[in-house]
C-alpha positions in Angstrom: -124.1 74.8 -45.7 -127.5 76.5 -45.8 -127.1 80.0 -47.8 -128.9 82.3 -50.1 -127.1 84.8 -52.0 -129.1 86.8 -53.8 -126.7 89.1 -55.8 -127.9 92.5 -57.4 -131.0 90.9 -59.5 -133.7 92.6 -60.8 -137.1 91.0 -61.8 -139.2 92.0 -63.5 -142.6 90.8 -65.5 -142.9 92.4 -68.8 -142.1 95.6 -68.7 -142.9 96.2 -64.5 -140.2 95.8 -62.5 -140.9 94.5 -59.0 -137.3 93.4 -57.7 -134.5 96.2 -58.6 -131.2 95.7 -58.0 -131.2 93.7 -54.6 -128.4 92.7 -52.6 -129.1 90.4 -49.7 -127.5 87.1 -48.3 -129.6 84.5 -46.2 -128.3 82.1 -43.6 -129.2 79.5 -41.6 -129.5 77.4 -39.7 -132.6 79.7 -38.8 -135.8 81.5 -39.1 -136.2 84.3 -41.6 -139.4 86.2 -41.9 -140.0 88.2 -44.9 -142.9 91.0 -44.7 -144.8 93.1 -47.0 -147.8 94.4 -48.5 -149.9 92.8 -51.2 -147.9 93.0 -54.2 -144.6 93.8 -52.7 -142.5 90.9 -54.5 -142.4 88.2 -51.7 -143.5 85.8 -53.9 -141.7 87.0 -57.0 -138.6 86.4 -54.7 -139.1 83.1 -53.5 -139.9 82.1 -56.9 -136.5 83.4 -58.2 -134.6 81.6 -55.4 -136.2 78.5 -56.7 -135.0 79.3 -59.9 -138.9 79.5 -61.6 -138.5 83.2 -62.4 -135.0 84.3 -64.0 -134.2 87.6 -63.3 -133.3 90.0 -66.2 -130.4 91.1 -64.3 -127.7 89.8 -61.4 -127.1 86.1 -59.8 -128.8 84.0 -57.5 -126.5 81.1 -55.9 -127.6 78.5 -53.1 -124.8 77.3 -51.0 -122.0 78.7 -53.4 -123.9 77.0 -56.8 -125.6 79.2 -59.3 -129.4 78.5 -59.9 -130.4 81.5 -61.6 -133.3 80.1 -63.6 -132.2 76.4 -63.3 -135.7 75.1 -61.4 -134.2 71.4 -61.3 -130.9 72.7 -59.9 -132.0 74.8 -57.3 -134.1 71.5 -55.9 -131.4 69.9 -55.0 -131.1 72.3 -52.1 -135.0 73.3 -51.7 -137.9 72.6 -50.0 -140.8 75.0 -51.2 -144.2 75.3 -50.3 -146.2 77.4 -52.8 -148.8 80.3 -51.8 -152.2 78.3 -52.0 -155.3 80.8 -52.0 -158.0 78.0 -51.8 -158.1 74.2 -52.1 -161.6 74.2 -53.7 -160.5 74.2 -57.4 -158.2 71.0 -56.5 -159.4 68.2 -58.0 -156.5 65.9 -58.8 -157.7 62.0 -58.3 -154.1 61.6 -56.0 -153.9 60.8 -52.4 -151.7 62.6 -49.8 -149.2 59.3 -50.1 -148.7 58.9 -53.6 -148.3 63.1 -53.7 -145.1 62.7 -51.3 -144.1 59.6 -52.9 -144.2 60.8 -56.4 -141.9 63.7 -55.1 -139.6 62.1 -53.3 -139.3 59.6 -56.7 -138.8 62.4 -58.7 -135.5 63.9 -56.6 -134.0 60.6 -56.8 -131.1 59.6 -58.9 -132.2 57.6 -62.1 -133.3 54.8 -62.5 -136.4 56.0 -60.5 -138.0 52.5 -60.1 -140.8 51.5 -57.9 -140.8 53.0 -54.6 -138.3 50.7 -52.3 -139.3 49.8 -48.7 -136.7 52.7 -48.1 -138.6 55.1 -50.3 -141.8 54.0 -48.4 -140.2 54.3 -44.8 -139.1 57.4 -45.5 -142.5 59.0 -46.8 -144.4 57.2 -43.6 -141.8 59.0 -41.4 -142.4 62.6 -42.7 -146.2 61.9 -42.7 -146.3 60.8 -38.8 -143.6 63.5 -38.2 -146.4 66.2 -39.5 -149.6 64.1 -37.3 -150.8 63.1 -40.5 -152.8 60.0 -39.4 -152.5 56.9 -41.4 -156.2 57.5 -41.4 -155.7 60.4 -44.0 -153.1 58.7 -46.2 -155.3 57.1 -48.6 -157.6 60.2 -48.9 -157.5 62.3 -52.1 -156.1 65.4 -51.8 -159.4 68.0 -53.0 -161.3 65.8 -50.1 -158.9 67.7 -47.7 -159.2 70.1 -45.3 -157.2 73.3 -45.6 -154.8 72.6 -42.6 -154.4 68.9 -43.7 -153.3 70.4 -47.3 -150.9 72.4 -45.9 -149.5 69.9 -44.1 -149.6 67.6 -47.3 -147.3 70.2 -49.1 -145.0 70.6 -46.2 -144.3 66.9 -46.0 -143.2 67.3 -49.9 -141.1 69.6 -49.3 -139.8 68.0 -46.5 -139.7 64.3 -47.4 -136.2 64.9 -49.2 -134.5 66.3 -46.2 -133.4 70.0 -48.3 -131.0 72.4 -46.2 -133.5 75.4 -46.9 -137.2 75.8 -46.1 -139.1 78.1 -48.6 -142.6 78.6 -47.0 -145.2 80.8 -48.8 -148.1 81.9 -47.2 -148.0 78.7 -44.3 -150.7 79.4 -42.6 -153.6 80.9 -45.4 -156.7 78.1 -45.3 -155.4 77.1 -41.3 -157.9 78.2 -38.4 -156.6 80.1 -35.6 -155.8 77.0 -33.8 -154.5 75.0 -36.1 -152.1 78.2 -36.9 -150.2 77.7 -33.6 -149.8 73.9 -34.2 -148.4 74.5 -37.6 -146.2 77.5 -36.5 -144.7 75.4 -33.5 -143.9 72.6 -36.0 -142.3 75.3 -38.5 -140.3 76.7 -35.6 -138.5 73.1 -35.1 -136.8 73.0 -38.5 -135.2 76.4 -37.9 -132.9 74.3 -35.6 -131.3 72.6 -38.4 -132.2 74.0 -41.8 -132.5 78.1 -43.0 -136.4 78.2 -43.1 -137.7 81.4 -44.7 -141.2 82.1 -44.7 -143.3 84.9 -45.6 -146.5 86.6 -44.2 -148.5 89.3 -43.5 -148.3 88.7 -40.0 -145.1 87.8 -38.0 -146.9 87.7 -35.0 -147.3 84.1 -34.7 -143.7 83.0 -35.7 -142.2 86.5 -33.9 -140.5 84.2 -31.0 -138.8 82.2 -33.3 -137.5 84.6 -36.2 -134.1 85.3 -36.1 -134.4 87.7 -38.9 -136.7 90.0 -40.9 -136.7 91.2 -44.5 -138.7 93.7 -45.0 -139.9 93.9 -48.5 -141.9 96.7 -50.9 -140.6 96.0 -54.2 -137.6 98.1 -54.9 -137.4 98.9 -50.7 -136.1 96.6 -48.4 -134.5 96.5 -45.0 -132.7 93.2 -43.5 -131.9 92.9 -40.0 -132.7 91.7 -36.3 -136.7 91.6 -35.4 -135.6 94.5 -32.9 -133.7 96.5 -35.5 -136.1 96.7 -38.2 -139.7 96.5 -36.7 -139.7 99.6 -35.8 -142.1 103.0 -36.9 -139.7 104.6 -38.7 -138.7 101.2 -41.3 -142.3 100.4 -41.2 -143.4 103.2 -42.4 -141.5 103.4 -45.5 -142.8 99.9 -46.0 -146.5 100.1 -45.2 -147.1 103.9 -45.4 -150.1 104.1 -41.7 -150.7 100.2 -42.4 -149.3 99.1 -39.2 -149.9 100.4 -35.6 -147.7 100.4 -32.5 -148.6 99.5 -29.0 -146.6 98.4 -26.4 -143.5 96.1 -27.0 -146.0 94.9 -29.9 -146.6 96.1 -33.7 -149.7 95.2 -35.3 -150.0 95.5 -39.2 -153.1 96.2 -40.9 -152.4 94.6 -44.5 -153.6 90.8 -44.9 -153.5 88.6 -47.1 -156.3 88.7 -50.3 
């Protein structure tokens, strides 16, 4: 089973609500976009699917278990990738092996001993599965590039085989080129796990979403790509931040 339920939760931080009184259910297997301007709560809701931000109100349950603010629970079903800004304040004397080692230790029944050959076969297997050369293993992490990073977290979240895919931000610190790599390699997990990711541009991953959220705090709209990308939903989303040509919709917010 691969399902979000996100049932009637508000969030808020102090006294701001961002999230107010949202009903949604995810499934999967599949691609989910979620879109949204700067401050719209797509982070705030990834992080309260994870179980990292309790909501004051409503339930949050992956695959029929409630996590609602239970981080260690919601784990057991998770893969997450965190929004990284920059890599240059990163200075943590741990290479890209030991990082996805020490994470696949830690979801591990007790005792958590030494890593076993099994442990080690199955770290080398996400690694080469993600063209991370052996060559890069053994490098620290802050001597990365941003691409390689990325790919670092991914394996982490990966390396424990979770049912659901929680990418934020994928592709901030990749290169144009490297973007299409990583959005090809995204687009293959959607085949057996519900990946959601969000942007704030579904261009890249458009021939692969199955569905959109489209987010602006206490606004949202859920649907097909077809159904919901369209001027008048994106409009009450992004106010004249987008623009329409063709078959194609460009949006004007990025990421800061």
């Amino acid at each position: 089973m691969m399902k979000i339920v996100i049932d009637n939760i508000t969030v808020a931080y102090g006294s701001e609500i961002i999230l107010k009184n949202m009903n949604i259910v995810l499934q999967g297997p599949g691609l989910i976009q979620i879109l949204g301007p700067n401050g719209s709560g797509k982070s705030t809701l990834l992080k309260t699917i994870t179980g990292l931000i309790k909501p004051i109100n409503g339930r949050v349950y992956l695959n029929n278990i409630d996590i609602t603010g239970k981080p260690s629970l919601a784990g057991k079903f998770i893969g997450y990738v965190p929004q990284l800004t920059s890599i240059s304040n990163i200075h943590y004397p741990i290479t890209i092996y030991e990082l996805v080692t020490c994470c696949y230790m830690l979801s591990r029944k007790w005792p958590r001993l030494l890593p076993s050959n099994s442990v080690k076969k199955r770290v080398e297997e996400v690694l080469m599965e993600l063209n991370i050369g052996r060559e890069k293993w053994f490098k620290k992490i802050s001597e990365l590039s941003g691409g390689e990073f990325q790919r670092s977290l991914l394996a982490r979240a990966l390396v424990k085989n979770p049912d659901i895919l929680l990418l934020d931000e994928p592709f901030s610190n990749i290169d144009p080129h490297g973007r299409v790599e990583f959005a090809e390699r995204i687009a293959k997990y959607r085949e057996n796990k519900l990946v959601v990711v969000t942007t704030h541009d579904p261009t890249i991953l458009l021939p692969y979403t199955d569905y959109v959220l489209l987010l602006n705090r206490h606004i949202y709209y859920y649907g097909k790509p077809g159904s919901v990308l369209n001027k008048e939903v994106l409009e009450k989303i992004y106010g004249r931040g987008f623009v329409e040509q063709a078959e194609h919709v460009y949006i004007f917010d990025s990421h800061i």
